[in-house]
C-alpha positions as CSV (number, residue, x, y, z in Angstrom):
1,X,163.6,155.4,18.6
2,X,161.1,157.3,16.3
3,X,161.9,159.4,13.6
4,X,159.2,161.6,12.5
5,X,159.4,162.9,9.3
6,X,159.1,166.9,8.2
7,X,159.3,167.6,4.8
8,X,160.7,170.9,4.2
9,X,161.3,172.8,0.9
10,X,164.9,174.4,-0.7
11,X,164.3,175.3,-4.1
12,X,163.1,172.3,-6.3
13,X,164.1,169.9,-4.0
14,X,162.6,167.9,-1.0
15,X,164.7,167.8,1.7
16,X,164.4,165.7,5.4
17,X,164.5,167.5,8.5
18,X,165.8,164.7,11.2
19,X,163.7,165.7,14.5
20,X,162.0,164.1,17.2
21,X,158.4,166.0,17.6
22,X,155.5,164.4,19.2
23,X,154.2,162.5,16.9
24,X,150.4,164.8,17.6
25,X,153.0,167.5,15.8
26,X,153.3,165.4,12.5
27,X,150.7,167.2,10.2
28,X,151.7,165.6,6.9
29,X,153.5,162.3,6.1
30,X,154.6,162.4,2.8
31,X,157.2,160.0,3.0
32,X,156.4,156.8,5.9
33,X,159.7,156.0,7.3
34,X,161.3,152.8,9.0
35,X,160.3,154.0,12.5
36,X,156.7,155.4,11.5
37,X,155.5,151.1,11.1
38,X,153.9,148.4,12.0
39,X,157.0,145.9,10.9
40,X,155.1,142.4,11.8
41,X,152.3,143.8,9.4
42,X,154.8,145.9,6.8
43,X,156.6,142.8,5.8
44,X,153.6,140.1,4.3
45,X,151.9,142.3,3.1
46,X,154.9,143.8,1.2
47,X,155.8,140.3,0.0
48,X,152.5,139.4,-1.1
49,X,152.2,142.7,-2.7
50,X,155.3,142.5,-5.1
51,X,155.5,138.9,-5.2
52,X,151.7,139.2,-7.3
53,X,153.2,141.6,-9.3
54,X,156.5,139.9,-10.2
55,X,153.5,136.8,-11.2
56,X,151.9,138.7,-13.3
57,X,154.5,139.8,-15.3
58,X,156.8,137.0,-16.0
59,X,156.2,136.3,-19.4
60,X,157.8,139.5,-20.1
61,X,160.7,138.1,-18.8
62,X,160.9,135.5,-21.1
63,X,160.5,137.3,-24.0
64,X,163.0,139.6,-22.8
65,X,165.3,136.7,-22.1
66,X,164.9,135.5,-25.7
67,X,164.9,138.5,-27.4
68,X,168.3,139.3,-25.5
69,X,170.2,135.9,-26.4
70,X,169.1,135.5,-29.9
71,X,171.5,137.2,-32.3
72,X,169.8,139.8,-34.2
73,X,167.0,138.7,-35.3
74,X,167.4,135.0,-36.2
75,X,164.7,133.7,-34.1
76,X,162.3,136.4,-33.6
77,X,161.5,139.6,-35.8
78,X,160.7,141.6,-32.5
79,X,158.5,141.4,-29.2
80,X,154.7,140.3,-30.3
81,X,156.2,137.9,-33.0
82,X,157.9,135.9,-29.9
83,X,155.0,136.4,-27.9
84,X,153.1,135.0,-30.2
85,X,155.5,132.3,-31.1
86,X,155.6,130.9,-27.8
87,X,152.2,131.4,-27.1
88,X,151.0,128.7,-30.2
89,X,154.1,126.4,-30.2
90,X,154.7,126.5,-25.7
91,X,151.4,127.8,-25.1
92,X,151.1,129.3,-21.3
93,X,153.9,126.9,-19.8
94,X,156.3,127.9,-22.5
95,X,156.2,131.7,-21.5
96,X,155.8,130.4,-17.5
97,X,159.2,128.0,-17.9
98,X,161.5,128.8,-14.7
99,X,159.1,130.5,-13.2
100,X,159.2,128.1,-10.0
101,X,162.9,128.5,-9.7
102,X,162.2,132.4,-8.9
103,X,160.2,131.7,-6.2
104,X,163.1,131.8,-3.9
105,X,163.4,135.1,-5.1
106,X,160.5,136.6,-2.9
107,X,163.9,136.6,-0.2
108,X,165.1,139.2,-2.6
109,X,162.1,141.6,-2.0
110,X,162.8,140.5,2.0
111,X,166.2,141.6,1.9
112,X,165.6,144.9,-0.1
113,X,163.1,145.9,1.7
114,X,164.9,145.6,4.8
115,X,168.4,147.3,3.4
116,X,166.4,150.3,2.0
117,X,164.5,151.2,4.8
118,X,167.2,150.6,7.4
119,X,169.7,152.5,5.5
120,X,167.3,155.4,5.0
121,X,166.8,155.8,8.8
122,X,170.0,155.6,9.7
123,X,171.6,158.2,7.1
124,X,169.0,160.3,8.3
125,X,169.3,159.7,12.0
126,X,173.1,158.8,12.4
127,X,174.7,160.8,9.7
128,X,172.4,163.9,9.2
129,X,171.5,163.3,5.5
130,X,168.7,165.1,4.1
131,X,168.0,164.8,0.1
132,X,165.0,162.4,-0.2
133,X,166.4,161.5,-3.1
134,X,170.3,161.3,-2.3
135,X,169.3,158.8,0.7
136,X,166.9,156.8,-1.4
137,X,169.2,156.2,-4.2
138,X,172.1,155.1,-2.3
139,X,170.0,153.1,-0.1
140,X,168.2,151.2,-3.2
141,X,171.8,150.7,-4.7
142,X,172.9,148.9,-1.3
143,X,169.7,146.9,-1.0
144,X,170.0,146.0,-4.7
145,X,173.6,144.7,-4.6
146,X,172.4,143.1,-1.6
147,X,169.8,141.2,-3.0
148,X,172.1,139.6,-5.8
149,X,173.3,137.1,-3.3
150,X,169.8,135.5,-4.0
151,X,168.9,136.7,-7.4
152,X,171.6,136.0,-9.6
153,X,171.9,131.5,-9.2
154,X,168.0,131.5,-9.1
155,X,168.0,133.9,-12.6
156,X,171.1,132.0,-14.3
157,X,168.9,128.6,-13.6
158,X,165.7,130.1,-15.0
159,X,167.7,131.6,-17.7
160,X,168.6,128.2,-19.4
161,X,165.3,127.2,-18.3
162,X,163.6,129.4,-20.8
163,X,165.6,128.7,-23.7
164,X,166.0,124.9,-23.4
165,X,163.6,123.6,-26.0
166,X,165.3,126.1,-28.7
167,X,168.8,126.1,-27.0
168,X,170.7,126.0,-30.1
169,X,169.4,129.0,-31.5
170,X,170.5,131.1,-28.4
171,X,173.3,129.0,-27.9
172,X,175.7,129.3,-31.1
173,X,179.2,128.3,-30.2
174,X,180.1,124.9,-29.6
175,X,182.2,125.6,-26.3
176,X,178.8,127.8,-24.5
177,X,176.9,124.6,-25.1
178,X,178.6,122.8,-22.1
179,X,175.0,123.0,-19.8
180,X,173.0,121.9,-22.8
181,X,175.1,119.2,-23.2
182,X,174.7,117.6,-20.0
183,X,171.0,118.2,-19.9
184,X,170.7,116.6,-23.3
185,X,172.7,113.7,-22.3
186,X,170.4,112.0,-20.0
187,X,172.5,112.5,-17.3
188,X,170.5,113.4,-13.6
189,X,167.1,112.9,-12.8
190,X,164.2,115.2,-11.8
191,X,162.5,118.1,-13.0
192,X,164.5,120.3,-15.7
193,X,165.0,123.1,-13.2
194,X,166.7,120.1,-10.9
195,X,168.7,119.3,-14.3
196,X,169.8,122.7,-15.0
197,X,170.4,122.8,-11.4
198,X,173.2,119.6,-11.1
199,X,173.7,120.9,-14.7
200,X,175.5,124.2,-13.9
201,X,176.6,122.7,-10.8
202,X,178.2,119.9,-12.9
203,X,180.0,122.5,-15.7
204,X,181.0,125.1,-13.7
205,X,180.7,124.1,-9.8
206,X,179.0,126.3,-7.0
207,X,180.9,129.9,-9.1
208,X,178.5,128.8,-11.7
209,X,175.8,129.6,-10.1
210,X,177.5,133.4,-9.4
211,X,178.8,133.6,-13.1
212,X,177.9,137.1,-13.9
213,X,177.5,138.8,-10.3
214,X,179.5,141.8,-10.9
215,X,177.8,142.1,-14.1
216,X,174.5,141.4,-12.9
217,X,175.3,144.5,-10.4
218,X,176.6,146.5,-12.5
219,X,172.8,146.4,-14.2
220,X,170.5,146.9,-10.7
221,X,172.9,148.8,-8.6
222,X,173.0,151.9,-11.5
223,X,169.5,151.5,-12.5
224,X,168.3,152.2,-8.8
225,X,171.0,155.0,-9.1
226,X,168.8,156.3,-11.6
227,X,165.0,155.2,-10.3
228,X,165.3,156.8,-6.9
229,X,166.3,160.5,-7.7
230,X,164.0,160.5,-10.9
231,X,161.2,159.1,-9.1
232,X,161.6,161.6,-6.5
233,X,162.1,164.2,-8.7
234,X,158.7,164.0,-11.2
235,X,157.0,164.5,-7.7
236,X,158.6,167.2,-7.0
237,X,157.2,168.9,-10.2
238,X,154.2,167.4,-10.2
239,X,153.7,169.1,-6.6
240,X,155.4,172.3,-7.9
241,X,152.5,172.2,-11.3
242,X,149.7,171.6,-9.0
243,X,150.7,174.1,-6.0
244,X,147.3,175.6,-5.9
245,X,145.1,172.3,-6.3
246,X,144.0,171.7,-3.1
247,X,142.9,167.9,-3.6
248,X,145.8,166.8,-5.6
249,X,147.1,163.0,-5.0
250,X,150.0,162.0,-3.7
251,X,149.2,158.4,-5.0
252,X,148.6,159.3,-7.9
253,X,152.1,161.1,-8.5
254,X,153.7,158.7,-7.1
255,X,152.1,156.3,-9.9
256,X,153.2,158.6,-12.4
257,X,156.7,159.2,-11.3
258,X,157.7,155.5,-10.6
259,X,156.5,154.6,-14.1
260,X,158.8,157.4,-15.6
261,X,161.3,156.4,-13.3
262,X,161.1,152.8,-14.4
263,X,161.6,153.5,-17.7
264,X,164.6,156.2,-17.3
265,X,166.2,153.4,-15.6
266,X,165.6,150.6,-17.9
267,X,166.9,152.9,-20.9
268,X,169.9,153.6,-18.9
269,X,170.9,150.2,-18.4
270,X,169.4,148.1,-21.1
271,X,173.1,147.3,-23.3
272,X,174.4,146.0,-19.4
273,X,171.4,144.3,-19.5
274,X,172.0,142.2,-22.9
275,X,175.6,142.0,-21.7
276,X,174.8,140.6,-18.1
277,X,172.1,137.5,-19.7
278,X,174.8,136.7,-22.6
279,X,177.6,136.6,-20.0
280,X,175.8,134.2,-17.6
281,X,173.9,131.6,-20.2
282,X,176.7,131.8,-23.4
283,X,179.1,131.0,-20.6
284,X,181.7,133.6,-22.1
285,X,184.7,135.6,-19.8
286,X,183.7,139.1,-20.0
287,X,185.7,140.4,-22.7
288,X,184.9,138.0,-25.2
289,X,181.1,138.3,-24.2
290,X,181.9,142.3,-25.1
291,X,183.6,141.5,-28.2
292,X,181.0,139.3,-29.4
293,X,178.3,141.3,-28.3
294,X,180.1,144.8,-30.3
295,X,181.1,142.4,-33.5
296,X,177.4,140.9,-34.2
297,X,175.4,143.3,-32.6
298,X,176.9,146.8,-33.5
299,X,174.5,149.7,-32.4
300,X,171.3,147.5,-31.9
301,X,172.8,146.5,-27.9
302,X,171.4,149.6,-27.0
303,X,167.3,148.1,-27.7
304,X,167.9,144.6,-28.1
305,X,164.8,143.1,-25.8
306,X,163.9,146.5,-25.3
307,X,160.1,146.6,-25.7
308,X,159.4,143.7,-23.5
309,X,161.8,145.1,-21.2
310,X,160.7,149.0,-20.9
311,X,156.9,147.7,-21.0
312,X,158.2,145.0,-17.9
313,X,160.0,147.7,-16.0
314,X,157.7,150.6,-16.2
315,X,154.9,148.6,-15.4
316,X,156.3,146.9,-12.9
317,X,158.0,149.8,-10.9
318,X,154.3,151.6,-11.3
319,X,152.2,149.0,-9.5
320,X,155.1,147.7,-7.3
321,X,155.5,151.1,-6.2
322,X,151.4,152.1,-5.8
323,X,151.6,148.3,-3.9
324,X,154.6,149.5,-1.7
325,X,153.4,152.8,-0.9
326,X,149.5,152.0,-0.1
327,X,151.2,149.1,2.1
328,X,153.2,151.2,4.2
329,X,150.2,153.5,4.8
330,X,148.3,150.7,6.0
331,X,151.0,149.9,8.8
332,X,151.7,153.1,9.8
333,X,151.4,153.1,13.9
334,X,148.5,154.3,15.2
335,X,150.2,157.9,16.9
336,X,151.2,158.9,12.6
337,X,147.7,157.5,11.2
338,X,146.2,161.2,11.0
339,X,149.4,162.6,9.3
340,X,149.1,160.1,6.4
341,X,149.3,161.9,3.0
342,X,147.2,160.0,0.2
């Protein structure tokens, strides 16, 4: 069943037209749909594409993760002082720790991928939907929920991976301590993320590895809430600014309005953000992880880790984004090839 896709104007907004023209009929594709690829080719080369990304910037990660769990400033005085911390007392394995346990986590960008795109085609083809941005963000808040079945064990493990050799300083109170404990006991054999692994297993059971879910939700499913109209939206005015430029690019929009959209999101989200890491490694119930957090923290949830974090997200939706879209032009099928929009 194909799905071509007409882009139609209402205002500021662009909208989706569900019809089935030849696809000869198709003189623009700004947006490549489910139906308009090659799947066998779409998915490795999506995977590879974000997966290099998600590589790259890791680090950021970790700083974020330790900028998040320290209280106030008692470890680091802000984001290049922990970079640079780590850099000359971990070196690169110290801003790499965990990184292996993520790896699973390529399933994440599988099972997104997959949720997005389906949902998009069949709010647009079942239901009748047609606000680009009304289908993409509920379909990125479905994919992202999704997706948590994967990502949240894998990130609690790399969590407590990160902060291991300094645990006490992220760790304060004796009764959050119970995975450090066992770690530091001797107990289990194996690489640390194995440790962590029975660790976690061993404190809490297998709803250890899920401590923090609806948290952890509550942080992706809102911020794709926010990334998908915004991202949608800076095109739109960037198309409506350059109206008479004949040999504008849609790539390059695209660039510019996922990195804005990145960070929109990230700002959004960011005290959920402290709250979902502090719930999962401090090993906390939710309302004393909220008292806590409002008692020594005050104002300062709202940019605690932020830097690392904004820089992370923004860059991260921009190339992930440029990657996704120049992928999906690469498997569009052969009868939509002359439509493509660059």
């Amino acid at each position: 069943m194909t799905s071509p896709f007409e882009p139609l104007r209402l205002g500021h907004e662009e909208v989706v037209k569900c019809t089935k023209p030849n696809p000869a009929n198709v003189t623009e594709l700004r947006v490549v749909e489910w139906d308009h690829m090659n799947l066998s080719k779409f998915y490795p080369m999506a995977l590879t594409s974000t997966w290099t990304v998600r590589t790259a910037l890791y680090p950021l990660a970790v700083l974020r993760s330790r900028l998040q769990l320290q209280k106030q400033t008692t470890v680091y005085r802000g984001t290049f002082d922990a970079f640079f911390s780590i850099a000359k007392h971990e070196g690169a394995r110290g801003l790499y720790r965990g990184f292996w346990v993520t790896v699973p986590q390529i399933g994440t960008s599988f099972i997104y991928s997959t949720v997005y795109e389906k949902l998009r085609a069949v709010l647009q083809q079942d239901y009748g939907w047609n606000s680009v941005a009304g289908i993409s963000s509920l379909a990125g808040g479905a994919a992202s929920f999704c997706s948590q079945v994967i990502f949240v064990p894998t990130d609690i493990i790399a969590q407590h991976m990160m902060i291991y050799n300094y645990a006490e300083k992220f760790i304060a109170s004796t009764s959050d301590q119970k995975v450090l404990e066992y770690l530091r006991s001797g107990k289990g054999s194996g690489t640390l993320g194995l440790r962590v692994i029975k660790a976690v297993y061993h404190s809490d059971g297998l709803a250890g590895f899920y401590r923090g879910f609806w948290a952890s939700s509550l942080v992706y499913v809102p911020s794709c809430f926010v990334f998908w109209p915004v991202y949608y939206k800076i095109q739109d005015a960037l198309k409506h600014l350059r109206h008479q430029e004949k040999s504008s690019s849609l790539l390059l929009d695209q660039a510019i309005a996922a990195t804005i959209g990145g960070a929109v999101s990230t700002l959004a989200t960011n005290p959920m953000e402290v709250f979902r890491i502090r719930l999962q490694v401090h090993r906390t119930s939710y309302k004393e992880t909220l008292d806590r957090m409002i008692r020594n923290e005050g104002m300062t949830i709202f940019t605690k880790g932020l830097p690392p974090r904004l820089l992370s997200n923004s860059i991260y939706s921009c190339v992930v984004m440029v990657g996704y879209e120049i992928v999906k032009r690469f498997c569009v099928l052969p009868e939509y090839q002359h439509a493509v929009k660059w």
